[in-house]
C-alpha positions as CSV (number, residue, x, y, z in Angstrom):
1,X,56.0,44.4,-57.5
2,X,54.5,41.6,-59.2
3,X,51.7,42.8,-62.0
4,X,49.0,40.1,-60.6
5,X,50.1,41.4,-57.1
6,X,49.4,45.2,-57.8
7,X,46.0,44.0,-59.6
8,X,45.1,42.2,-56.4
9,X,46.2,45.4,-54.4
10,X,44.0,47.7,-56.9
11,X,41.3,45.7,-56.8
12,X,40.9,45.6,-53.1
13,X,42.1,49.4,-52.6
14,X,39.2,50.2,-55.2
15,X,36.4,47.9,-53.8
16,X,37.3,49.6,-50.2
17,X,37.1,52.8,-51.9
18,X,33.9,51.8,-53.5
19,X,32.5,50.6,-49.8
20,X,33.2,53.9,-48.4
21,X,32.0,55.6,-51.2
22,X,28.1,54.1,-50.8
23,X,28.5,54.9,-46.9
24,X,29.2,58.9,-47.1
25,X,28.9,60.0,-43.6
26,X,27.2,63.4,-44.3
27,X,24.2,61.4,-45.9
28,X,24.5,58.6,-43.0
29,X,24.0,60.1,-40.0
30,X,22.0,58.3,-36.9
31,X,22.3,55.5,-34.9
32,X,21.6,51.8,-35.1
33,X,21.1,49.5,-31.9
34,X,22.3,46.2,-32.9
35,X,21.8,42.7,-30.4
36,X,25.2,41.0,-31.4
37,X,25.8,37.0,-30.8
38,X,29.1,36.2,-32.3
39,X,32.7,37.0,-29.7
40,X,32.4,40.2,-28.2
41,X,35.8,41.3,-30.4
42,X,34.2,40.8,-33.2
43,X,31.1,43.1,-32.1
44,X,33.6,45.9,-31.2
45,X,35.3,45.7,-34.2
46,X,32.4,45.6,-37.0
47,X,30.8,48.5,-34.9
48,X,33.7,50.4,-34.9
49,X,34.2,49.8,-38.6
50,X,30.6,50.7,-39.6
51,X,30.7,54.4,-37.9
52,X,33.9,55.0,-39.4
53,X,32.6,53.8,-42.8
54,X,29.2,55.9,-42.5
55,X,29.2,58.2,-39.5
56,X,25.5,56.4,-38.1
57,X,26.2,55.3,-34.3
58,X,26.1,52.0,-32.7
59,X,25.1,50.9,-29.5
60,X,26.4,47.3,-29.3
61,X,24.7,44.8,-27.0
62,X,26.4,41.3,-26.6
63,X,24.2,38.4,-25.8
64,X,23.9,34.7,-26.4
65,X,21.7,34.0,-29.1
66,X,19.2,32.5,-26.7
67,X,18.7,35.6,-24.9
68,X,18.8,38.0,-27.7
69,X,15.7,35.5,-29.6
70,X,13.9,35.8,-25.6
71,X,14.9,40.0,-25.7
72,X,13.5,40.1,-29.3
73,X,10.2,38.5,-28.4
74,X,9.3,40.2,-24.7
75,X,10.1,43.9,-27.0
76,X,7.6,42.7,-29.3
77,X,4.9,45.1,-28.9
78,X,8.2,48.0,-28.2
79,X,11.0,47.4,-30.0
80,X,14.6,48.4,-28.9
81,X,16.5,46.3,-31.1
82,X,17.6,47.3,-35.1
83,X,19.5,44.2,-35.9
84,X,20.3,41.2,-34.6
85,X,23.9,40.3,-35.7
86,X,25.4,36.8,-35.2
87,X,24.3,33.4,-33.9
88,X,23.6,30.0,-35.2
89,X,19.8,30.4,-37.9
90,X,17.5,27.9,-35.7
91,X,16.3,31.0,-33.6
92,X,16.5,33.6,-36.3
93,X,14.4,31.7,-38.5
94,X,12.2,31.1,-35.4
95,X,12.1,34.4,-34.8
96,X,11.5,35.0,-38.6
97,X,7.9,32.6,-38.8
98,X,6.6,34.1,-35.1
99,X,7.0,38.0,-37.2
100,X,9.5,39.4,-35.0
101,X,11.9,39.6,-37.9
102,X,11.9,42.3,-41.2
103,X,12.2,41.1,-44.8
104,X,15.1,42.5,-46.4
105,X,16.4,41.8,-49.4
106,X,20.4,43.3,-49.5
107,X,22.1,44.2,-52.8
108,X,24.8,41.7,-51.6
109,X,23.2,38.8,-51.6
110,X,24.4,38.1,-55.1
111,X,28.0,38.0,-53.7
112,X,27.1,35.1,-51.0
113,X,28.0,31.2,-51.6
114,X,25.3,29.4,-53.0
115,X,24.2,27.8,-49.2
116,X,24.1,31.5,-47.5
117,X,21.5,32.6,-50.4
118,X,19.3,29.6,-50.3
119,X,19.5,29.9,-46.0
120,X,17.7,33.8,-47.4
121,X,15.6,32.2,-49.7
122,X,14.2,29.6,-47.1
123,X,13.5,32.4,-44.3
124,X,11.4,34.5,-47.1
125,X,14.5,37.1,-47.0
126,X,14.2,37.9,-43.2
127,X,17.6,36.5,-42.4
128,X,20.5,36.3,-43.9
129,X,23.6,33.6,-43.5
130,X,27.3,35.2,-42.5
131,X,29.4,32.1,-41.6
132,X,29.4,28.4,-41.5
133,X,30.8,26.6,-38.3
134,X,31.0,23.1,-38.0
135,X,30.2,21.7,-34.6
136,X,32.8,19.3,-32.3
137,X,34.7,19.2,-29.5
138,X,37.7,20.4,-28.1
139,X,39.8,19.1,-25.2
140,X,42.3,20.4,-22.9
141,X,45.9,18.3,-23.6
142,X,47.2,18.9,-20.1
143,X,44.4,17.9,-18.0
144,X,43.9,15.2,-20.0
145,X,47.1,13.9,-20.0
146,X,47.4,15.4,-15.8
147,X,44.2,13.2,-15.4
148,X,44.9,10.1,-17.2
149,X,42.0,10.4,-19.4
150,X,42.1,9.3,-22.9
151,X,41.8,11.6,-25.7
152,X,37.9,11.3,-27.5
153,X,37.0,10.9,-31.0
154,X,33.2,10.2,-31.1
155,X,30.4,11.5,-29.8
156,X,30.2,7.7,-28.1
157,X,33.3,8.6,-26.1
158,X,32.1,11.0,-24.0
159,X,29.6,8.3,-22.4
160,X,33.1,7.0,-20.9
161,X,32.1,7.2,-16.7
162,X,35.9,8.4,-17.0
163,X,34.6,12.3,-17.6
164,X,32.4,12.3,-15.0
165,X,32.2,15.9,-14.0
166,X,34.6,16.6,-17.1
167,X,32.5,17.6,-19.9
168,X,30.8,21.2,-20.6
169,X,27.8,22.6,-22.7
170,X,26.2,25.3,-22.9
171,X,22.4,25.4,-22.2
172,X,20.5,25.2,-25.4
173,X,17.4,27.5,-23.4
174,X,20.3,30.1,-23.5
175,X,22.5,29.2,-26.6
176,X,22.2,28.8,-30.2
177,X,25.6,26.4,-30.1
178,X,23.8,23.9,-27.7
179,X,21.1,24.2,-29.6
180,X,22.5,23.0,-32.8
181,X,24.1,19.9,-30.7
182,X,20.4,19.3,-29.1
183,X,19.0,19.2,-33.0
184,X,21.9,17.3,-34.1
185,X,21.5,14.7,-31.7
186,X,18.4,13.8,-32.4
187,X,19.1,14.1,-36.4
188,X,21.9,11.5,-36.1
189,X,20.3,9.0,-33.8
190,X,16.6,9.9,-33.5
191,X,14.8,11.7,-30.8
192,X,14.6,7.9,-28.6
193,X,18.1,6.9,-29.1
194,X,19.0,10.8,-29.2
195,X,17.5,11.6,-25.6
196,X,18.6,8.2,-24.3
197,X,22.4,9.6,-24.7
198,X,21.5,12.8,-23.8
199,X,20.7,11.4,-20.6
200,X,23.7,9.3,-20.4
201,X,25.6,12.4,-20.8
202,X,24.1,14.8,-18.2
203,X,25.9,12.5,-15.9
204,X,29.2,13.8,-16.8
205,X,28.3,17.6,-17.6
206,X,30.2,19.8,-14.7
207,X,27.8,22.5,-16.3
208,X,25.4,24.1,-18.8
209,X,26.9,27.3,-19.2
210,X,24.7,30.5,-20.1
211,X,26.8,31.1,-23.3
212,X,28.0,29.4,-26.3
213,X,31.2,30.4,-25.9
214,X,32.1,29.9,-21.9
215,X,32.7,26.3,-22.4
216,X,35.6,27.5,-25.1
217,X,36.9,29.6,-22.8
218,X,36.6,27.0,-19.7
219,X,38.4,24.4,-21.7
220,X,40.5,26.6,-22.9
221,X,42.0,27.9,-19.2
222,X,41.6,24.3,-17.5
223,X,38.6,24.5,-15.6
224,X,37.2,22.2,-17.4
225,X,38.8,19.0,-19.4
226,X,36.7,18.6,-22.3
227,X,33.9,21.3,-24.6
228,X,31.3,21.1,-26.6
229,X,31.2,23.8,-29.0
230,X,31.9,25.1,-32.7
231,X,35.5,23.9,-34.0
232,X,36.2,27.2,-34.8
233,X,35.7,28.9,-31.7
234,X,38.0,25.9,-30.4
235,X,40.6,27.1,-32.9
236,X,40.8,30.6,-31.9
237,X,41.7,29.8,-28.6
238,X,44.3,27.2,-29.6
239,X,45.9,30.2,-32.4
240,X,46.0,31.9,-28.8
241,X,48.4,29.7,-27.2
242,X,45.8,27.3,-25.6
243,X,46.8,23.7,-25.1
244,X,43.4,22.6,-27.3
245,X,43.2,19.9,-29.6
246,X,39.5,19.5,-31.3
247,X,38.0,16.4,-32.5
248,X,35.1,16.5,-35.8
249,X,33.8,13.6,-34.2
250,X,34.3,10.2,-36.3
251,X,29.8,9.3,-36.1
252,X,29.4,12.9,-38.2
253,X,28.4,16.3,-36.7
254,X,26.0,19.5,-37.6
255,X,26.9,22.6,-38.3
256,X,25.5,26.3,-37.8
257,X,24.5,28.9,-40.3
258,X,25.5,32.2,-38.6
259,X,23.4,34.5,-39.6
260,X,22.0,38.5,-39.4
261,X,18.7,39.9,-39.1
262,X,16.5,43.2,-39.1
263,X,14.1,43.1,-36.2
264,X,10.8,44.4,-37.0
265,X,9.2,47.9,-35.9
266,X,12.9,48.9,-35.4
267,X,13.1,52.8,-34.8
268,X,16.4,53.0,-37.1
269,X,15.0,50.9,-40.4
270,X,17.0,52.4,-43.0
271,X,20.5,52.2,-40.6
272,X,19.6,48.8,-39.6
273,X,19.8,47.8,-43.9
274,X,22.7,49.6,-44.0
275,X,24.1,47.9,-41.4
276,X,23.3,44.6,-42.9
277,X,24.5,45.5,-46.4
278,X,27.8,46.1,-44.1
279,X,28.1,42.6,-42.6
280,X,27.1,41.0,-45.7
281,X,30.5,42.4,-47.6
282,X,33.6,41.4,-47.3
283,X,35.3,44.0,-46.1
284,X,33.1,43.0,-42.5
285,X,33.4,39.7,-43.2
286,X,36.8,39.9,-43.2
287,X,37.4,41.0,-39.8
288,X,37.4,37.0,-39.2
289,X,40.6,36.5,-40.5
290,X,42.0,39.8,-38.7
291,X,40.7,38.3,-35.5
292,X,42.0,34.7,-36.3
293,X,38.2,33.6,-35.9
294,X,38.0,30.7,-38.4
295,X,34.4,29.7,-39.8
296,X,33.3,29.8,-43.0
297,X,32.6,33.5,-44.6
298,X,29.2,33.7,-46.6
299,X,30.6,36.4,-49.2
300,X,32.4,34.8,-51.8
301,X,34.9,37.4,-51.9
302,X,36.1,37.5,-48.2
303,X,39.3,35.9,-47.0
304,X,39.4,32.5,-46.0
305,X,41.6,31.9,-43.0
306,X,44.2,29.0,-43.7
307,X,43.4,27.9,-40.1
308,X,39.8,27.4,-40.7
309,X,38.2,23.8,-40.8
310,X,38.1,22.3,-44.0
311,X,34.7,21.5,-44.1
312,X,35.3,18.8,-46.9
313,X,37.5,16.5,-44.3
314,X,34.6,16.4,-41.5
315,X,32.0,13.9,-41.9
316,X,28.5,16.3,-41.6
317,X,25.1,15.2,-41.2
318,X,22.3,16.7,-43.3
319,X,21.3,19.2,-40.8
320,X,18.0,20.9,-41.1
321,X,18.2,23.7,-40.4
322,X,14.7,25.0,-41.6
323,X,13.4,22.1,-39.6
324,X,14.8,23.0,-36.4
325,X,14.1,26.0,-36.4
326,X,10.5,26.3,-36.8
327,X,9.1,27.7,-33.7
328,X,7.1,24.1,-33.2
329,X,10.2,22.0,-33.4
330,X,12.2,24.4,-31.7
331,X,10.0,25.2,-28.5
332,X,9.1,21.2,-27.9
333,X,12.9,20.1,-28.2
334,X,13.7,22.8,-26.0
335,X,11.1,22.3,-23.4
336,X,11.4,18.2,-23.5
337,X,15.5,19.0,-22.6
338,X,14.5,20.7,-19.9
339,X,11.8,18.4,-18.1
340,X,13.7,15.0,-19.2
341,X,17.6,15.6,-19.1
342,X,18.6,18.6,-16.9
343,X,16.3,18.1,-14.2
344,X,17.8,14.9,-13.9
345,X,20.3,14.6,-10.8
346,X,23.7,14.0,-11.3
């Protein structure tokens, strides 16, 4: 063995050592209830990790991001809820200015990139950012090609009358990924322009899915042709065997910052910070690249999967994120989609 190989083992067996070392379960145990918004593998595998690590419980619950922000809010005045783990910032950092949300300021914060710290610094420490994940879309090869449909590039294309009853979304009520293509539509054109081809577009939705994810899946399996969702999500399913091919579309696209939050008046506080020291570190972060889940990891130290978008080859708008996610930006958008695009007829 190699000397620079045997260092690199040594200094990962010692910083797992070290990890285990700060979560001792015989001065850990409890229980932490954590609302979790990224793919239900990864929840099961960071919860398993984290009681192994520390010996303190988890009861995982998997919900869109939506309905974990709408969960959060209504257990105001009761909270169920430690953490909420996962989903794109815009409704953590609502939740964060309506005072549903804890400041916490983790030791490991000096290990993120540079973008993940300044998304802390913006929410006044009471969220913090996990993963970046560029948003696109992904098509299905064979029903493409079974259809005679031509392969899209832009956001433009998908105006084509061709997709008519071809194209899924989620619904951005419901889920932080529409969301961010909600907000990013009406960065890149303007609200007028933006809600004029939102419009244009219902036409050929099949559906606005509860979940983020569903239109992966759907595109993935067929049922639908063509999904609007985060590249790497696309990806995963692709690394699977599906017949995806995803587009960065050529007119630029936004992008997400995942990211994890305390929820205040939690019952478990002190399991809740450790839990978020936990997805914070590599070792959590890591359970990406395990998983073959490919965004961007917010510690600097965590493994990069070779599969994952290289974010300096996609043409991304200046998303702002602080913007659209303020509760007043967030709540009219939200509300104006509803009344003056899906209750149109299609």
């Amino acid at each position: 063995m190699s000397g620079f190989r045997f260092a690199r083992q040594a200094s990962f067996w010692f910083a797992s050592a070290a990890l285990l070392a700060s979560y001792q379960p015989a001065a850990a145990q409890g229980q932490v209830t954590v609302y979790c918004s990224i793919l239900e593998e990864q929840c099961r595998e960071g919860a398993t990790m984290f009681e192994r690590a520390t010996g303190i419980k988890v009861s995982m619950v998997r919900k869109s991001t939506g309905e974990v922000y709408a969960q959060v809010k209504a257990e105001a005045s009761n909270p169920r809820g430690d953490v909420w783990w996962g989903g794109p910032g815009e409704p953590h950092l609502q939740a964060a200015e309506e005072g549903l949300l804890d400041e916490y300021r983790s030791p490991k914060l000096a290990e993120l990139h540079d973008w993940a710290q300044r998304h802390a610094e913006q929410s006044k420490f009471r969220t913090s950012g996990i993963y970046l994940g560029a948003l696109g879309v992904g098509y299905n090869t064979e029903m493409l090609k079974k259809k005679g449909l031509p392969e899209p590039k832009c956001w433009a294309d998908l105006l084509d009358p061709a997709y008519r009853d071809e194209v899924q979304i989620a619904d951005p009520s419901s889920s932080g990924t529409a969301y961010v293509f909600l907000a990013t539509t009406v960065q890149r054109l303007g609200e007028e322009k933006g809600f004029d081809y939102l419009k244009a577009l219902h036409k050929n939705i099949n559906q606005y899915t509860k979940s983020g994810i569903a239109p992966v899946k759907a595109t993935a399996l067929g049922e639908t042709a063509i999904g609007i969702a985060f590249i790497h999500d696309m990806l995963t399913q692709k690394l699977q065997g599906a017949p995806i091919k995803t587009v960065a579309p050529c007119e630029g696209t936004g992008y997400e910052t995942g990211s994890v939050s305390i929820i205040k008046g939690g019952r478990n506080a002190e399991a809740a910070r450790r839990f978020i020291d936990f997805t914070l570190s590599p070792e959590a972060q890591n359970i990406n690249a395990k998983l073959k889940i490919n965004s961007i990891p917010s510690n600097r130290n965590a493994e990069l999967s070779p599969d994952a978008p290289k974010f300096s080859e996609i043409k991304l708008i200046d998303y702002d994120t602080p913007r659209w996610g303020s509760p007043a930006e967030r709540s009219r958008l939200l509300k104006k989609f509803d009344t003056e695009v899906k209750a149109l007829p299609r």
